[in-house]
PyMOL CGO cylinders between C-alpha atoms (Angstrom):
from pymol import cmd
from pymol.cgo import CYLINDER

trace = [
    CYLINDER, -39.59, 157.70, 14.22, -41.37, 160.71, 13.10, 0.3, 1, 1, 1, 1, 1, 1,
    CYLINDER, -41.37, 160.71, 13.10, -45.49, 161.49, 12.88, 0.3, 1, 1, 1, 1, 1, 1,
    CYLINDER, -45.49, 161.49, 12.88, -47.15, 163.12, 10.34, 0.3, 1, 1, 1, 1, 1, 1,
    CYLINDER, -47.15, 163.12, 10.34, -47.70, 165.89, 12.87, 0.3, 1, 1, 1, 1, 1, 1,
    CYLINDER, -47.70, 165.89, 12.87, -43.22, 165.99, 13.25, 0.3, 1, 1, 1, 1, 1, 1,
    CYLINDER, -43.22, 165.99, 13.25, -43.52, 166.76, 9.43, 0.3, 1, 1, 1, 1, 1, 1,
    CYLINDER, -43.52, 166.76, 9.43, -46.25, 169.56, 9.60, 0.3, 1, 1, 1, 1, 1, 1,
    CYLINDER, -46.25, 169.56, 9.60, -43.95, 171.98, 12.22, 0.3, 1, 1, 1, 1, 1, 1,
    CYLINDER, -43.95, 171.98, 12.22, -40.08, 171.40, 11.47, 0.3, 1, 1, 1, 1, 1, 1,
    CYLINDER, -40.08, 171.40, 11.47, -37.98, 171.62, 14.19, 0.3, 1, 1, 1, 1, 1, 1,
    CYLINDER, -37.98, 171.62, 14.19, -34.27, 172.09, 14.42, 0.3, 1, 1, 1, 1, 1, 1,
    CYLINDER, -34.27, 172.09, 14.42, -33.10, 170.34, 16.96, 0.3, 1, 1, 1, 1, 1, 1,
    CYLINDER, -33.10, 170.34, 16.96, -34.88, 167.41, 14.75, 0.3, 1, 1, 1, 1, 1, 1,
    CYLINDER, -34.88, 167.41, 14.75, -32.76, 168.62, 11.68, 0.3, 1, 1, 1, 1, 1, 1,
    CYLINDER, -32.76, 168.62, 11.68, -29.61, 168.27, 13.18, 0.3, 1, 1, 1, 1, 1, 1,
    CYLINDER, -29.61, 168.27, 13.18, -30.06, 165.14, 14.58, 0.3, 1, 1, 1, 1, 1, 1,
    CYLINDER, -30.06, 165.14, 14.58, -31.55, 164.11, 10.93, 0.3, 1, 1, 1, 1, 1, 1,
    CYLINDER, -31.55, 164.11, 10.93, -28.21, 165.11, 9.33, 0.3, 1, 1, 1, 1, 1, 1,
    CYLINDER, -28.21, 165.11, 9.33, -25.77, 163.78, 12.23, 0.3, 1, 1, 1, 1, 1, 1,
    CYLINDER, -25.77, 163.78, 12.23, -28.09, 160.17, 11.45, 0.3, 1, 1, 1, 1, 1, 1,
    CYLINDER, -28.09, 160.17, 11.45, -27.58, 160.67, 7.96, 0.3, 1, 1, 1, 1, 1, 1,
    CYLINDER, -27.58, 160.67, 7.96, -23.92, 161.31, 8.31, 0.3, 1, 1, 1, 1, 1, 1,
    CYLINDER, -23.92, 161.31, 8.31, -23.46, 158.03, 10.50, 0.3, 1, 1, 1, 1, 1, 1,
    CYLINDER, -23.46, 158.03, 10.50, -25.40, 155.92, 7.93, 0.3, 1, 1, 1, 1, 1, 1,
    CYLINDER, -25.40, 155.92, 7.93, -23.39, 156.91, 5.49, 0.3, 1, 1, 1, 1, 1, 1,
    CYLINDER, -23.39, 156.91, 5.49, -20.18, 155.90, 6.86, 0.3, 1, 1, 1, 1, 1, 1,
    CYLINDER, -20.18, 155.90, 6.86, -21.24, 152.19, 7.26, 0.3, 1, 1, 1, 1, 1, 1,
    CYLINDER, -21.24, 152.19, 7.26, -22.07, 152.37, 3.72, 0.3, 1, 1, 1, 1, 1, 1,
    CYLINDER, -22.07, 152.37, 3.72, -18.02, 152.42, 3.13, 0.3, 1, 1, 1, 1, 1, 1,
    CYLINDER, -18.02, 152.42, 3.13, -17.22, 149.73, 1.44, 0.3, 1, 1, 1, 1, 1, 1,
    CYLINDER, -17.22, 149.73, 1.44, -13.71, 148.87, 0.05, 0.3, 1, 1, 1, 1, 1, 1,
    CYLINDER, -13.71, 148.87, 0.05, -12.99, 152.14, -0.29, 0.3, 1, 1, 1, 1, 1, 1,
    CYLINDER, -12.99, 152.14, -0.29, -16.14, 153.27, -1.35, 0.3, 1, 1, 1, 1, 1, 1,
    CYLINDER, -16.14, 153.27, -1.35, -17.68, 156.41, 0.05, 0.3, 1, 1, 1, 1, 1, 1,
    CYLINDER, -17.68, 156.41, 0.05, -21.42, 157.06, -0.73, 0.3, 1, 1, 1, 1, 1, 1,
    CYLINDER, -21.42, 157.06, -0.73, -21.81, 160.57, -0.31, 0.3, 1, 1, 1, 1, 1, 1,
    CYLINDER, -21.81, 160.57, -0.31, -25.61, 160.58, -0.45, 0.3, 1, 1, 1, 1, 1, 1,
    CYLINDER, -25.61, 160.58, -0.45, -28.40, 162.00, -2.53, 0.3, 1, 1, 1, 1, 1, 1,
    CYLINDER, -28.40, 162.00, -2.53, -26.49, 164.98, -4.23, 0.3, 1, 1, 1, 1, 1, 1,
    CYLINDER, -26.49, 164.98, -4.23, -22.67, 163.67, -3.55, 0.3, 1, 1, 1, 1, 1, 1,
    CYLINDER, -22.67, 163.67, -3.55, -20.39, 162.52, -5.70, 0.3, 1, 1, 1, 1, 1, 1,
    CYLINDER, -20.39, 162.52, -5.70, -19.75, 158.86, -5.09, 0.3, 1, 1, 1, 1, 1, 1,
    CYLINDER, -19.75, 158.86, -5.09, -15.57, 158.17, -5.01, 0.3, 1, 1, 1, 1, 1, 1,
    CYLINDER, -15.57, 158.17, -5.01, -13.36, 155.03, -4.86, 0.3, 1, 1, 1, 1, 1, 1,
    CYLINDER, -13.36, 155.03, -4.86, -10.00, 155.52, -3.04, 0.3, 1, 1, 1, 1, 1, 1,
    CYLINDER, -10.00, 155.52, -3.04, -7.29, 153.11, -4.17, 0.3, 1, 1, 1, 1, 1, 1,
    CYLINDER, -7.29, 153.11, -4.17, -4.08, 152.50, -3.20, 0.3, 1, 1, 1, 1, 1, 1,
    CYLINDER, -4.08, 152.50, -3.20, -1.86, 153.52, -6.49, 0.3, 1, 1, 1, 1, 1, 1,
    CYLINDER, -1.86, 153.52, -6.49, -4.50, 156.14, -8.35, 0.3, 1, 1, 1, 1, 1, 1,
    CYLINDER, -4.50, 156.14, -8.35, -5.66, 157.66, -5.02, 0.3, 1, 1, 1, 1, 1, 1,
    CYLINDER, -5.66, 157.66, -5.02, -9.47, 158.84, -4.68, 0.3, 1, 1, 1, 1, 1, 1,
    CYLINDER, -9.47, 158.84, -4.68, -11.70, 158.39, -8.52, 0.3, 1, 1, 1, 1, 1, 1,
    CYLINDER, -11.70, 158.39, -8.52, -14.95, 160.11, -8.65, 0.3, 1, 1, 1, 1, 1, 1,
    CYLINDER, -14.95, 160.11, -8.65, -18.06, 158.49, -10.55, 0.3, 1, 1, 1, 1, 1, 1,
    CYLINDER, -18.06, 158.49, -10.55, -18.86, 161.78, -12.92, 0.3, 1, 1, 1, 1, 1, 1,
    CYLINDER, -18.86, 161.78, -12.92, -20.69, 161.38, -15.98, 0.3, 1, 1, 1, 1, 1, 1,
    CYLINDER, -20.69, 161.38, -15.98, -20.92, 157.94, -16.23, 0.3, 1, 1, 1, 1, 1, 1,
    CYLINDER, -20.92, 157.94, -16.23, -16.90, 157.01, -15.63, 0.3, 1, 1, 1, 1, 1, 1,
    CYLINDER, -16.90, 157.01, -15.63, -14.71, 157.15, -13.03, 0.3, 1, 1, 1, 1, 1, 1,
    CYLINDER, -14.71, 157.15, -13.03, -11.84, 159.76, -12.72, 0.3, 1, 1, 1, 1, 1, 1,
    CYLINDER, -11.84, 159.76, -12.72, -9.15, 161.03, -11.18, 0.3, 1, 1, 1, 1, 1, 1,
    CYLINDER, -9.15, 161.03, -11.18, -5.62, 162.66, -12.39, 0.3, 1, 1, 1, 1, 1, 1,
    CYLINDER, -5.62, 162.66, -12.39, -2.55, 160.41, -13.26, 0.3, 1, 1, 1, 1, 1, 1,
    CYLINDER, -2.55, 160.41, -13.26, 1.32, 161.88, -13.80, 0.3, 1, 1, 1, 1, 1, 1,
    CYLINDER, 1.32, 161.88, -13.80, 2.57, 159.91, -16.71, 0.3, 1, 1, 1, 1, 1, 1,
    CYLINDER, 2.57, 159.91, -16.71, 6.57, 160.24, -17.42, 0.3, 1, 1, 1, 1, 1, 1,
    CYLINDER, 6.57, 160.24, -17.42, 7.38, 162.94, -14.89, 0.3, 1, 1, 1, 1, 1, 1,
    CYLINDER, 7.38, 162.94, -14.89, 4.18, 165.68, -16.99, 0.3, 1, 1, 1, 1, 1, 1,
    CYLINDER, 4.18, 165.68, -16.99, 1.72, 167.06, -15.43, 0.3, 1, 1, 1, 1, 1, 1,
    CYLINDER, 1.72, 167.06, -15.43, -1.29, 165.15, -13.99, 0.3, 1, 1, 1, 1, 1, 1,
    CYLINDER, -1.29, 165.15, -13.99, -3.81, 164.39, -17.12, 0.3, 1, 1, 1, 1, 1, 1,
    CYLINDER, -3.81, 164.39, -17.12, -6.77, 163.45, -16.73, 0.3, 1, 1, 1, 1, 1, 1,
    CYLINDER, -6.77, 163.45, -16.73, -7.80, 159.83, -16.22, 0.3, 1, 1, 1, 1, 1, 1,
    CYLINDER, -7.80, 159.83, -16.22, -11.36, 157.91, -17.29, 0.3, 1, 1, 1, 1, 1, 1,
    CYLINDER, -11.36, 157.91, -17.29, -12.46, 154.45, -16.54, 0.3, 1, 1, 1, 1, 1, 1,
    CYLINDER, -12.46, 154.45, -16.54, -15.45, 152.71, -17.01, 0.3, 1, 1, 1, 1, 1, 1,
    CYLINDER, -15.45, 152.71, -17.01, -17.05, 150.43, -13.95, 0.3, 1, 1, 1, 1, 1, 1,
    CYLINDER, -17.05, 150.43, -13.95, -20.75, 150.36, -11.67, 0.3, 1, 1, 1, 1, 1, 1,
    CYLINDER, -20.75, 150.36, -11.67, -22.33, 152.80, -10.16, 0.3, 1, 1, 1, 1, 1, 1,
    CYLINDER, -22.33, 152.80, -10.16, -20.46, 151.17, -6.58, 0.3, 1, 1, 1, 1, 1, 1,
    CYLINDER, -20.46, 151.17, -6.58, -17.36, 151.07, -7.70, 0.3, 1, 1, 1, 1, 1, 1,
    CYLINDER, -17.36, 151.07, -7.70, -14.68, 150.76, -11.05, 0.3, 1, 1, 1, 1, 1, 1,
    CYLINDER, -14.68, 150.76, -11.05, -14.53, 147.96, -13.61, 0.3, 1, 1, 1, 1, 1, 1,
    CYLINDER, -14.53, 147.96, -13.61, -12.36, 145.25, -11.57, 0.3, 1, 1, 1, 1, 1, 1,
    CYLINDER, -12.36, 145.25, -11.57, -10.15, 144.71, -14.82, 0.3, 1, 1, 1, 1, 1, 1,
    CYLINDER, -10.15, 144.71, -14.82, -9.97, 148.61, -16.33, 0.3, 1, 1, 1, 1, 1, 1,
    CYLINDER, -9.97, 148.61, -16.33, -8.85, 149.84, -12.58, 0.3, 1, 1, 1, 1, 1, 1,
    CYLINDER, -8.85, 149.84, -12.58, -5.69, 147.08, -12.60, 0.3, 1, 1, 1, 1, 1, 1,
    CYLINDER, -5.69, 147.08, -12.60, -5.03, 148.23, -16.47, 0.3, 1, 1, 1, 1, 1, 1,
    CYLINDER, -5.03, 148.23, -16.47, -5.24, 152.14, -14.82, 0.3, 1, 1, 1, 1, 1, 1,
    CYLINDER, -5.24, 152.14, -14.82, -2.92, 150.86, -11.85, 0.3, 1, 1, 1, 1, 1, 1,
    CYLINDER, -2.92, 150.86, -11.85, -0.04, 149.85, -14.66, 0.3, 1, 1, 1, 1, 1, 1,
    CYLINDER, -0.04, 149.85, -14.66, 0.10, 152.63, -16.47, 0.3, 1, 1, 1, 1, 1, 1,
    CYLINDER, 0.10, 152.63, -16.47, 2.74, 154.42, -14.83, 0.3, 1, 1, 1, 1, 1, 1,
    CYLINDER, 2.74, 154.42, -14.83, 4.92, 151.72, -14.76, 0.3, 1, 1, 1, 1, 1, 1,
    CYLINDER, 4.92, 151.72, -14.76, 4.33, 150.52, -18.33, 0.3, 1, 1, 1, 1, 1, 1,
    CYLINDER, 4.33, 150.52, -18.33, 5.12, 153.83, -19.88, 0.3, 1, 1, 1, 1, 1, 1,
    CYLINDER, 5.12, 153.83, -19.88, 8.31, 153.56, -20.50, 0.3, 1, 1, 1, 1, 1, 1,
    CYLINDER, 8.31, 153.56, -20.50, 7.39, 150.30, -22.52, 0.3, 1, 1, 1, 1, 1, 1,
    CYLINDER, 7.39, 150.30, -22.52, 4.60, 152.12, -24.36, 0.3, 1, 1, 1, 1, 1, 1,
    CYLINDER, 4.60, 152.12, -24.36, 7.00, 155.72, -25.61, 0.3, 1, 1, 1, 1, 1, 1,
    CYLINDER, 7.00, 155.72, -25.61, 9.01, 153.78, -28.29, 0.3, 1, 1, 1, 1, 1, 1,
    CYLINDER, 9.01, 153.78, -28.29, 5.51, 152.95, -29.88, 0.3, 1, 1, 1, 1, 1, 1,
    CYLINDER, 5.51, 152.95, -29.88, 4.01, 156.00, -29.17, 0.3, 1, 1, 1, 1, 1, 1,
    CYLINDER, 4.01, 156.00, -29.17, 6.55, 158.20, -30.86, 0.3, 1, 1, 1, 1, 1, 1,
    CYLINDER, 6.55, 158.20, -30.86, 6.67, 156.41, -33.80, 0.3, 1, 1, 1, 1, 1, 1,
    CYLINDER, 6.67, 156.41, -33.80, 3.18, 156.00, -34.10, 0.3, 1, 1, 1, 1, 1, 1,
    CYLINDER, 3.18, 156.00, -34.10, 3.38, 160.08, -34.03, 0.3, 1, 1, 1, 1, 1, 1,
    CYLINDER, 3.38, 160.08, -34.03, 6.21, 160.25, -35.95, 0.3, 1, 1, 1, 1, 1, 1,
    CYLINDER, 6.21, 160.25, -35.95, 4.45, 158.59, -39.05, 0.3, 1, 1, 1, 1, 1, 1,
    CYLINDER, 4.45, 158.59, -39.05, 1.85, 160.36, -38.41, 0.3, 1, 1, 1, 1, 1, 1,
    CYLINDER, 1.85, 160.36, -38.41, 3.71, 163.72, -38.73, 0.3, 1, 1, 1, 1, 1, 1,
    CYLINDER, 3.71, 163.72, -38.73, 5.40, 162.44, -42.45, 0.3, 1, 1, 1, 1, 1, 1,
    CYLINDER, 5.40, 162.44, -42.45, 2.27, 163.37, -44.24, 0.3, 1, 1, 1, 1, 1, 1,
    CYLINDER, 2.27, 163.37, -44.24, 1.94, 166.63, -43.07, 0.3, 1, 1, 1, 1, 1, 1,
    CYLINDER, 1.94, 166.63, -43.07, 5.76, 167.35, -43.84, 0.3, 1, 1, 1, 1, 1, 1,
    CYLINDER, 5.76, 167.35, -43.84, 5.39, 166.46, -46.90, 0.3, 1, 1, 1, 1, 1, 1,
    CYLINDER, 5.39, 166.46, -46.90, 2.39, 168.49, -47.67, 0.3, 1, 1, 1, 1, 1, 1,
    CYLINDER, 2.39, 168.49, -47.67, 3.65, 171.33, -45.95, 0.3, 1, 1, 1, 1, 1, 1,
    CYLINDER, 3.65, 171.33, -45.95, 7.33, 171.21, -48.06, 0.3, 1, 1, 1, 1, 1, 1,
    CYLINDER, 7.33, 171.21, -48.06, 5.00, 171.28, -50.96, 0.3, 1, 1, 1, 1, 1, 1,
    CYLINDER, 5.00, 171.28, -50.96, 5.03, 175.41, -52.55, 0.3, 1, 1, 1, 1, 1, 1,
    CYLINDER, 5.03, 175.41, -52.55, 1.60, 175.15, -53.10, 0.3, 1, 1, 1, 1, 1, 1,
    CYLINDER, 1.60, 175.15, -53.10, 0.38, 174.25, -49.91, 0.3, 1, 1, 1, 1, 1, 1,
    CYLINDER, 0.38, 174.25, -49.91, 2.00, 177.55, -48.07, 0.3, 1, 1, 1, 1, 1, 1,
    CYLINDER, 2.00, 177.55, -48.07, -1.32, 179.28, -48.40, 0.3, 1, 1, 1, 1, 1, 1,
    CYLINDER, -1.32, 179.28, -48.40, -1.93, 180.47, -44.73, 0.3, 1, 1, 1, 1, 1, 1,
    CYLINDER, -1.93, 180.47, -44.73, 1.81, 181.20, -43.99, 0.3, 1, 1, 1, 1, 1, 1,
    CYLINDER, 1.81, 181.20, -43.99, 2.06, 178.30, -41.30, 0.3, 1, 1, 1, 1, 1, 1,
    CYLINDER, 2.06, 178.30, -41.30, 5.41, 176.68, -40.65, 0.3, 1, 1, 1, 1, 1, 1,
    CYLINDER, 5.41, 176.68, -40.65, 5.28, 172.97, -39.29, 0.3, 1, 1, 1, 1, 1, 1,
    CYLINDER, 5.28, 172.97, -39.29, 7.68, 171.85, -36.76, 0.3, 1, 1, 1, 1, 1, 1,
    CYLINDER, 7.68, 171.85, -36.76, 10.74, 170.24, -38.52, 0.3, 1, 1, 1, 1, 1, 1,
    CYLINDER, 10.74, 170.24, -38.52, 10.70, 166.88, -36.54, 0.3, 1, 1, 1, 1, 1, 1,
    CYLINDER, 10.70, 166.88, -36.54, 13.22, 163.98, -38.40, 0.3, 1, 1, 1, 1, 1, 1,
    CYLINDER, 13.22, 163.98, -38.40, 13.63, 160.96, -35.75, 0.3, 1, 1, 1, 1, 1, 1,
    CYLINDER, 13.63, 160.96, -35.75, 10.29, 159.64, -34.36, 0.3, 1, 1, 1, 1, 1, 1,
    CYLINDER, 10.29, 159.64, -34.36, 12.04, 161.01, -30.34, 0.3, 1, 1, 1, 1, 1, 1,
    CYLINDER, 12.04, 161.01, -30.34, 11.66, 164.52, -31.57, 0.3, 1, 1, 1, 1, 1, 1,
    CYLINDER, 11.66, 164.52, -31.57, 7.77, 164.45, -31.04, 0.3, 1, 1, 1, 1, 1, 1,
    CYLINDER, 7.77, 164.45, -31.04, 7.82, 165.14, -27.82, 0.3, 1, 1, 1, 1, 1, 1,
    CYLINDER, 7.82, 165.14, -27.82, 8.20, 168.41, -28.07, 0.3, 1, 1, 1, 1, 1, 1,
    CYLINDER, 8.20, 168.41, -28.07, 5.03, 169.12, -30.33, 0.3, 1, 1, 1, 1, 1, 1,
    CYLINDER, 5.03, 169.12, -30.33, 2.81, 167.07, -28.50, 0.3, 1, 1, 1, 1, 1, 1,
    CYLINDER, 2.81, 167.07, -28.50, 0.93, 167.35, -25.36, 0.3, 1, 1, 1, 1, 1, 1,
    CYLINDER, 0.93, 167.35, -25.36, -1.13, 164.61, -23.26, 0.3, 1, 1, 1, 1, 1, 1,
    CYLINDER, -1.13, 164.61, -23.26, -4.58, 165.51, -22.81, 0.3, 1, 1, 1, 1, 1, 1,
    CYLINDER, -4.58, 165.51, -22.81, -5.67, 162.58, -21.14, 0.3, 1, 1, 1, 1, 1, 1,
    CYLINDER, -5.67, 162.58, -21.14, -6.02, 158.35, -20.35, 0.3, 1, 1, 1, 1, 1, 1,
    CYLINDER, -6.02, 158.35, -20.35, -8.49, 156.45, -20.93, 0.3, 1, 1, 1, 1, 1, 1,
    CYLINDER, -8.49, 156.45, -20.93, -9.49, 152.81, -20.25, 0.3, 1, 1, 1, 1, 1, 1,
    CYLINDER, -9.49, 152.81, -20.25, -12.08, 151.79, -22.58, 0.3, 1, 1, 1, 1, 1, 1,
    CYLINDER, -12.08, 151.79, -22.58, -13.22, 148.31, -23.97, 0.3, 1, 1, 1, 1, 1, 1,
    CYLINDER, -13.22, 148.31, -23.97, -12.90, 148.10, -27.85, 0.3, 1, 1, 1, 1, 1, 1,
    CYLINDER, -12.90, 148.10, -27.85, -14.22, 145.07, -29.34, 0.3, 1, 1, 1, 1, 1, 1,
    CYLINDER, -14.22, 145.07, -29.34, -14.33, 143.34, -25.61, 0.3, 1, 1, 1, 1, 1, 1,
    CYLINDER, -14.33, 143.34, -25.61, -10.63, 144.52, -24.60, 0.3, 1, 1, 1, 1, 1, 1,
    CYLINDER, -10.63, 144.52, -24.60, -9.35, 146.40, -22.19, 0.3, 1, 1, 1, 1, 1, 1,
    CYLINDER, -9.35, 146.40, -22.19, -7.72, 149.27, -24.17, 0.3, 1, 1, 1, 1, 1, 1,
    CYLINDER, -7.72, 149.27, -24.17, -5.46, 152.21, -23.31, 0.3, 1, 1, 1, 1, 1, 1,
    CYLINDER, -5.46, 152.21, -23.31, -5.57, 155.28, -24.85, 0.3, 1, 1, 1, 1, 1, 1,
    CYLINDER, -5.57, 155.28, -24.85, -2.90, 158.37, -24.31, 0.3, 1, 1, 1, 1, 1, 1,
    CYLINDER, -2.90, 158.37, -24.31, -4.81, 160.62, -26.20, 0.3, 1, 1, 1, 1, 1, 1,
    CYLINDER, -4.81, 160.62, -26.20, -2.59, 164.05, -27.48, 0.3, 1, 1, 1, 1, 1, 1,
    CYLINDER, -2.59, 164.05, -27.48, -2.63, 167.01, -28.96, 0.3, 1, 1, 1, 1, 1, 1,
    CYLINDER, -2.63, 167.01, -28.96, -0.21, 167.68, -31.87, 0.3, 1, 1, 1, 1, 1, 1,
    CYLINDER, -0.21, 167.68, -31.87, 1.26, 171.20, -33.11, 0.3, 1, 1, 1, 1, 1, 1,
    CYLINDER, 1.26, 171.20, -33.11, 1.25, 169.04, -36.67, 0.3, 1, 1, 1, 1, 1, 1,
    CYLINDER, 1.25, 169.04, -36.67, -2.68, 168.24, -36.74, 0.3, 1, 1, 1, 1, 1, 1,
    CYLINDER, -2.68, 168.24, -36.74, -4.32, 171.06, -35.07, 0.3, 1, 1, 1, 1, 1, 1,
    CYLINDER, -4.32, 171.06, -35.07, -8.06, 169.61, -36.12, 0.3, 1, 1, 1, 1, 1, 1,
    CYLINDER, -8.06, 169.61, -36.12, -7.79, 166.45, -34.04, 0.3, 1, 1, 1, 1, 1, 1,
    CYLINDER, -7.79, 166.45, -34.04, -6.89, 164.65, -30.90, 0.3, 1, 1, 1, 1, 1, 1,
    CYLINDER, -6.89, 164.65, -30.90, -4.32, 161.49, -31.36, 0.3, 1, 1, 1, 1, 1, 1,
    CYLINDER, -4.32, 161.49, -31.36, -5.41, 158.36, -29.24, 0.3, 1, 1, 1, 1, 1, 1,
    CYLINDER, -5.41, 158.36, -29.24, -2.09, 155.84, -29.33, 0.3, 1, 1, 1, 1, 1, 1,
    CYLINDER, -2.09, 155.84, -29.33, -4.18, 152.90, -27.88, 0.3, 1, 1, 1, 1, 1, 1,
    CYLINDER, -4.18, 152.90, -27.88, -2.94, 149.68, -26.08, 0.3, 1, 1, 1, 1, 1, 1,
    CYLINDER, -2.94, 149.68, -26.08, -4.52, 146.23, -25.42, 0.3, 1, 1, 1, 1, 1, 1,
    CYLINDER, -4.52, 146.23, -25.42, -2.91, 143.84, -22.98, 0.3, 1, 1, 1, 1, 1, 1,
    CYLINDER, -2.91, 143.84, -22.98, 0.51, 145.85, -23.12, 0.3, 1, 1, 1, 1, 1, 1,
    CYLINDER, 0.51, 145.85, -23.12, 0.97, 145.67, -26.85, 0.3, 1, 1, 1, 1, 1, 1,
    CYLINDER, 0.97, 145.67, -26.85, 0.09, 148.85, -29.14, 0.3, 1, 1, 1, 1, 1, 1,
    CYLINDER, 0.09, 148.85, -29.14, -3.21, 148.44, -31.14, 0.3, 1, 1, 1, 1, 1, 1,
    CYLINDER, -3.21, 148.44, -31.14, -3.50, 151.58, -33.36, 0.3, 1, 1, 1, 1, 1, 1,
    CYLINDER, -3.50, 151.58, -33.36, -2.89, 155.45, -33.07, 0.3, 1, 1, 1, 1, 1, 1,
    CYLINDER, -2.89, 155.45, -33.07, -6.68, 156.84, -33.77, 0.3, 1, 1, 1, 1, 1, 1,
    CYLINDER, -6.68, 156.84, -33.77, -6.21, 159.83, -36.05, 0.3, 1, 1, 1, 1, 1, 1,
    CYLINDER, -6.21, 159.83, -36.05, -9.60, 161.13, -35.16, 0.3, 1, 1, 1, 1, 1, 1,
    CYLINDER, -9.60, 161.13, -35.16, -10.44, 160.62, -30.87, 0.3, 1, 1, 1, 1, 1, 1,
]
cmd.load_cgo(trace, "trace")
């Protein structure tokens, strides 16, 4: 233990045997995959399908490859020790549910697209010289969106999952095609 003398004239040896303590500490703090990282560490959850989530602004996170893209980012909301038990399983099947959850998607897009078509088809409405892409069958969407990210949030209670894109169509907004319990809620025009 140290004296309020130790504190008065720091020594270094003391220091590193301070930090080797702390470092020992902090690895019996590991708990279910749980590494606390200390005072200014990030704290992070490893699991076995999403690999390691850090605890940043409130939500855990991590990167998830969703139908062969590129990793987007992935949010989920749980404690301060660890993810919500039910939002991490709902994060776990998300891979493996995609394929159940494009049909929906792309027509939820595809509708979504219609309005703008029409508007855009219309002679007064070429003002700015902009050319929408010409997209006819709801699996033509693809190639005018882009996934941003996933969430798992809880709307009214639920468990919800949100692919939220980007669409060359609707430049002003985000698109969140959301998901409760493996059956498609709602595409959000405005995330």
């Amino acid at each position: 233990m140290f004296s309020p003398q130790d504190l008065q004239k720091p020594n270094v040896d003391d220091a590193l045997v301070s930090a080797s303590e702390l470092r020992q500490a902090a690895a019996k703090l590991e708990v279910r995959g749980e590494v606390v990282m200390g005072i200014f560490g990030t704290p992070t959850f490893d699991d076995v399908v999403l690999g390691r989530l850090e605890r940043t602004r409130g939500l855990w996170r991590c990167s998830l490859a969703v139908d062969g893209l590129n990793p987007a980012p992935l949010a989920l909301p749980g404690s301060n020790r660890e993810p919500d038990p039910a939002a991490l399983e709902a994060a776990r099947q998300i891979a493996s549910s995609f394929t159940a959850f494009k049909p929906d998607i792309q027509r939820a897009l595809f509708e979504h697209c219609e309005p703008y078509e029409d508007a855009a088809s219309d002679e007064d409405a070429a003002i700015d010289g902009t050319t929408l892409p010409s997209i006819s069958a709801p699996e033509q969407v693809w190639a005018h969106v882009s996934l941003q990210s996933v969430a798992i949030i809880k709307l009214s209670a639920f468990i919800t999952t949100e692919f939220v894109y980007t669409a060359a169509w609707d430049e002003d907004h985000m698109l969140g095609a959301r998901f409760q319990g493996g059956r498609f809620v709602e595409l959000c025009g405005s995330v």
